[in-house]
N, C-alpha and C positions, 0 to 999 in steps of 0.2 A: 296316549293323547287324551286331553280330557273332552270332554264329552259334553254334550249341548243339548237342552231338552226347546229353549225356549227361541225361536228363528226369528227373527227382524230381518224384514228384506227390504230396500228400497224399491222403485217402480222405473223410473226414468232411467235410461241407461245401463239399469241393471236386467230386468226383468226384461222390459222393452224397449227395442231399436228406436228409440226416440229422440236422439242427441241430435240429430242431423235437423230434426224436423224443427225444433226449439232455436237449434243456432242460425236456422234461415228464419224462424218467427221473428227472433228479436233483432239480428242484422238489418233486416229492411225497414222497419222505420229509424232506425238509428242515420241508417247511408243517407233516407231520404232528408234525412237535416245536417244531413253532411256529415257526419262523423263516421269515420272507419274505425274498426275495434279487431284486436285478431279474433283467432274463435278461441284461442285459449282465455281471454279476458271476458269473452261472450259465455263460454261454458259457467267460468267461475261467478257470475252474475246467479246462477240458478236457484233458484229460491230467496234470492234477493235482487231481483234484477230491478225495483222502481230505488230502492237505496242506491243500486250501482249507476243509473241514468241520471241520479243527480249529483255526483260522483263526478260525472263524465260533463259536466257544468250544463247538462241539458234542463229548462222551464216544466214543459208542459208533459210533466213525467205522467200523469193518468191518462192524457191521449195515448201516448208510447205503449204504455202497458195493455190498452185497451187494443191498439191494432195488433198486437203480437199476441195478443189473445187469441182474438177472430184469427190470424192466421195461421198458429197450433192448432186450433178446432177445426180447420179446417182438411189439414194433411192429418189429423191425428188418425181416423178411420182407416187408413193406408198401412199405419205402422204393423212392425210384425214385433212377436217376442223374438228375444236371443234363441237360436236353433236347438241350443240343450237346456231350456228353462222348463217345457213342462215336463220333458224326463225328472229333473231335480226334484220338483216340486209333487211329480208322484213318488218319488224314494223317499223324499222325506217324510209327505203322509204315512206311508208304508211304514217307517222307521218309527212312526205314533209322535213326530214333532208336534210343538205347538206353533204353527204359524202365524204372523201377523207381517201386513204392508205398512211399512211406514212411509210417508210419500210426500211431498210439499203438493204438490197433485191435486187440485180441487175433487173434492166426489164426484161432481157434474163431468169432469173430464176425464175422469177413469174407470168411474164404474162399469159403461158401455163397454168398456174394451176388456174388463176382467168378463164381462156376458159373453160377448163375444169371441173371446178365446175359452169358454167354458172353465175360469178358474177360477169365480167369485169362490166356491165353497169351499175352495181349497184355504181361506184365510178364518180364520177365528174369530181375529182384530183387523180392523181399517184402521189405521190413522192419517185422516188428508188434511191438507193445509189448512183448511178451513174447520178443522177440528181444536184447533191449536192458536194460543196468542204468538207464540214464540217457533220459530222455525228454526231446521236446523241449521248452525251446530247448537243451536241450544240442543238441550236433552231433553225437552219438555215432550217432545214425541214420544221419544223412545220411553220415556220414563210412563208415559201415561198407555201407552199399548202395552209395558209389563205390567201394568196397575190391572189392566183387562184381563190381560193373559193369566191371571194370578202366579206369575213368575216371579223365580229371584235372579239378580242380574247378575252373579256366579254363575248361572246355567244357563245366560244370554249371550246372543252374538249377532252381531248387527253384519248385515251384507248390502255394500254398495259400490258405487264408482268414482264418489268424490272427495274434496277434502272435507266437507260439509258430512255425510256422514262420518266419517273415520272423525271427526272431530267432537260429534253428536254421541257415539260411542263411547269415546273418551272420557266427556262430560258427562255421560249417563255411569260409567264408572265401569263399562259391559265390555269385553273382546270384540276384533271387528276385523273382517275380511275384505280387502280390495281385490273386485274384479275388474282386469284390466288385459282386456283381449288386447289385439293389437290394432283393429280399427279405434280406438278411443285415443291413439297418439296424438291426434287431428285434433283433439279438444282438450285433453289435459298435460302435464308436463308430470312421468313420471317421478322423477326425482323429487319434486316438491310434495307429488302423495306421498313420497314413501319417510317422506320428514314428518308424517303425522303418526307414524308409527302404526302402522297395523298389524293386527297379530297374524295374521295371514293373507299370502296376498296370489291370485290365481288368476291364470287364462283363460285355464276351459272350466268351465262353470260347473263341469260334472265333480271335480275336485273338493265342493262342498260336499261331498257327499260322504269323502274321507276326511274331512273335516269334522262333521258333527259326529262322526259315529252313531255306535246304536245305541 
């Protein structure tokens, strides 16, 4: 199996429980002007969600983004990590990975919670949305946390939950693994992840672990 020295993780959904809390951020001001959306259409908005609200023929897209801000920030303090994420992520320090977060994720909105679960130093590289002109699927992320990492993208693998990364992956030219427990059926539609082709795709999250090897 080949083998991985240089780790890209996503943060939303991958790392941390936070799907549920985003797809009720951005539902309620959409319903409050009357538009219903499923949550697969809500998921898929993520990291594009003010492009997707005018999309959806809505005006006052910076109000929109602005209340579904305030109400992420609010539930955010609540969320938890995935139950096998800091097992992973001590095996793979162990293993001498190089880690880096790749996130659409403001710093302002992540960093407390990588404090708060004690796993800021577990990362090498941040890269949050605010880091970046282009979100993914561009590969501007990814390409610029292996520029930190001083990584080659032969020895990269991007780990996330959507089509957005497996896409960002792709374009970054790096291998890429979908995690996709089976609570995440509620927001995404396997089949059309698995049309982005990923080079590995897992449930239980400990499975990265035989993934990168040593």
């Amino acid at each position: 199996m080949k083998k991985y020295q240089y780790i890209l993780l996503d943060w939303d959904g991958n790392l941390a429980q936070t799907l549920d809390v985003w797809l009720e951020a951005f539902r309620i001001p959409l319903e409050k002007r009357g538009l219903s959306i499923t949550d697969e259409d809500i998921a898929s908005s993520s990291g594009m969600f003010p492009q997707f609200v005018v999309a959806w023929g809505l005006k006052d897209v910076d109000a929109i983004v602005e209340e579904a801000d305030k109400l992420a920030k609010i539930k955010m303090p609540e969320v938890d990590l995935y139950p096998d994420a800091l097992e992973v992520l001590n095996g793979l320090r162990d293993m001498g990975k190089h880690l880096a977060l790749v996130t659409t994720t403001l710093h302002e909105n992540v960093r407390h919670l990588l404090e708060k679960f004690q796993i800021l130093d577990y990362f090498e590289v941040i890269v949050a949305g605010d880091d970046v002109t282009n979100h993914k699927p561009h590969p501007e992320s990814l390409e610029r946390a292996l520029s930190l990492l001083v990584g080659r993208a032969n020895e990269a693998i991007m780990i996330g939950d959507s089509d957005k990364d497996l896409r960002a992956a792709t374009n970054a030219g790096i291998d890429s693994v979908l995690f996709f427990p089976p609570e995440h059926r509620k927001f995404y539609n396997f089949g059309k992840l698995k049309e982005h082709k990923p080079t590995y795709v897992i449930e239980d999250f400990r499975k990265l672990l035989d993934i990168v090897g040593e």
